[in-house]
C-alpha positions in Angstrom: 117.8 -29.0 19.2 119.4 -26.0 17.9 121.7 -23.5 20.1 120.5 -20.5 20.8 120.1 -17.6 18.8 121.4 -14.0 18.6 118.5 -11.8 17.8 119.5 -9.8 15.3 120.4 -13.2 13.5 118.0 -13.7 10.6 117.1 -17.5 12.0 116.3 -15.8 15.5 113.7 -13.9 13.7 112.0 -16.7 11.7 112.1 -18.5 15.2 110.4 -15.6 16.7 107.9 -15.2 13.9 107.2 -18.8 14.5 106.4 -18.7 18.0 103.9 -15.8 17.4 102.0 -17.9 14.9 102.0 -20.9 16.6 100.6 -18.7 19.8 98.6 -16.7 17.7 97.0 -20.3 16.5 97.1 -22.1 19.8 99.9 -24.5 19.2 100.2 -26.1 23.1 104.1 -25.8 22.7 105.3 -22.4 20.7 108.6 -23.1 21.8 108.7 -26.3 20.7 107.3 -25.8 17.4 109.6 -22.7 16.9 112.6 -24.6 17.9 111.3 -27.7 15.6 111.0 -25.1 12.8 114.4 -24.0 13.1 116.3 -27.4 13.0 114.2 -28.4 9.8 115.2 -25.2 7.8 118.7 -25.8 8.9 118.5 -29.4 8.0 116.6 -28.4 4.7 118.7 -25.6 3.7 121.8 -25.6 5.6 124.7 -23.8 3.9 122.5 -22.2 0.8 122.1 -18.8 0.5 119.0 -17.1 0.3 117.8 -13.8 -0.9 114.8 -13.0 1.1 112.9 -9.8 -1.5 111.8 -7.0 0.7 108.1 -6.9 0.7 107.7 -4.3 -1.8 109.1 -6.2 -4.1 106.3 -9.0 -3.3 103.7 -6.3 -3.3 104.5 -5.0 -6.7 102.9 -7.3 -8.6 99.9 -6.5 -6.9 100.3 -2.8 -7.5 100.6 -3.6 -10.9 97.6 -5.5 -11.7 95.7 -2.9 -9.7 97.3 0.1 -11.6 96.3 -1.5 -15.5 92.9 -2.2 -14.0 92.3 1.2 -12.7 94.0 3.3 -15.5 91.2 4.7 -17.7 93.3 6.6 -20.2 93.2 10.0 -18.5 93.8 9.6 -14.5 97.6 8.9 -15.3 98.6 12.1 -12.8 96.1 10.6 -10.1 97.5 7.3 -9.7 100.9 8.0 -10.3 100.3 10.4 -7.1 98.3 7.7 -5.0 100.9 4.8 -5.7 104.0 7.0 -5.2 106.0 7.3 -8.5 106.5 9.6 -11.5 104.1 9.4 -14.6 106.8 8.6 -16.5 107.0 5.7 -14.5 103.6 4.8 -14.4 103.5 4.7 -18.2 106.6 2.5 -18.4 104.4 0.0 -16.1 101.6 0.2 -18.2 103.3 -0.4 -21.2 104.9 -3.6 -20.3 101.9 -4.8 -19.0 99.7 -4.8 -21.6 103.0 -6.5 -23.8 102.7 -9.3 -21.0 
């Protein structure tokens, strides 16, 4: 079994997030599990580096393929508003999607 963790340590918080879901989906030992999770990720991946994306990045893509099927040629100002960036932006999205 692992030692314990600080919490702000980023494998405490993959333990805890494990724990919830295995509550949240009745697991009969959370801790267990958690703990389990932990040593296999260490065991897996001890020593690497890992860049975790925050979850914007993750949710771009979605944005994306929402924005090119909502654009209808003239609602640029609208949807540039609702999703948070500049027209200009908006365009530049546009424009490498439909190169893609």
């Amino acid at each position: 079994m692992t030692e314990p963790l600080d919490h702000d340590e980023p494998l405490a918080i993959i333990e805890e997030e494990a724990r919830a879901m295995a509550q949240c989906f009745g697991v009969a030992a959370p801790d267990e599990a958690a703990a389990s999770l932990i040593d296999r990720i260490l065991l897996r991946l001890g020593g690497a580096h890992i860049y975790v994306p925050k979850r914007r990045a993750r949710s771009r893509r979605r944005d994306r393929a929402e924005l090119q099927s909502r654009f209808n040629g003239s609602n640029l100002f609208e949807l540039a508003k609702e999703f948070g960036m500049t027209p200009r932006h908006l365009r530049r999205i546009l424009a490498g999607e439909r190169e893609r």
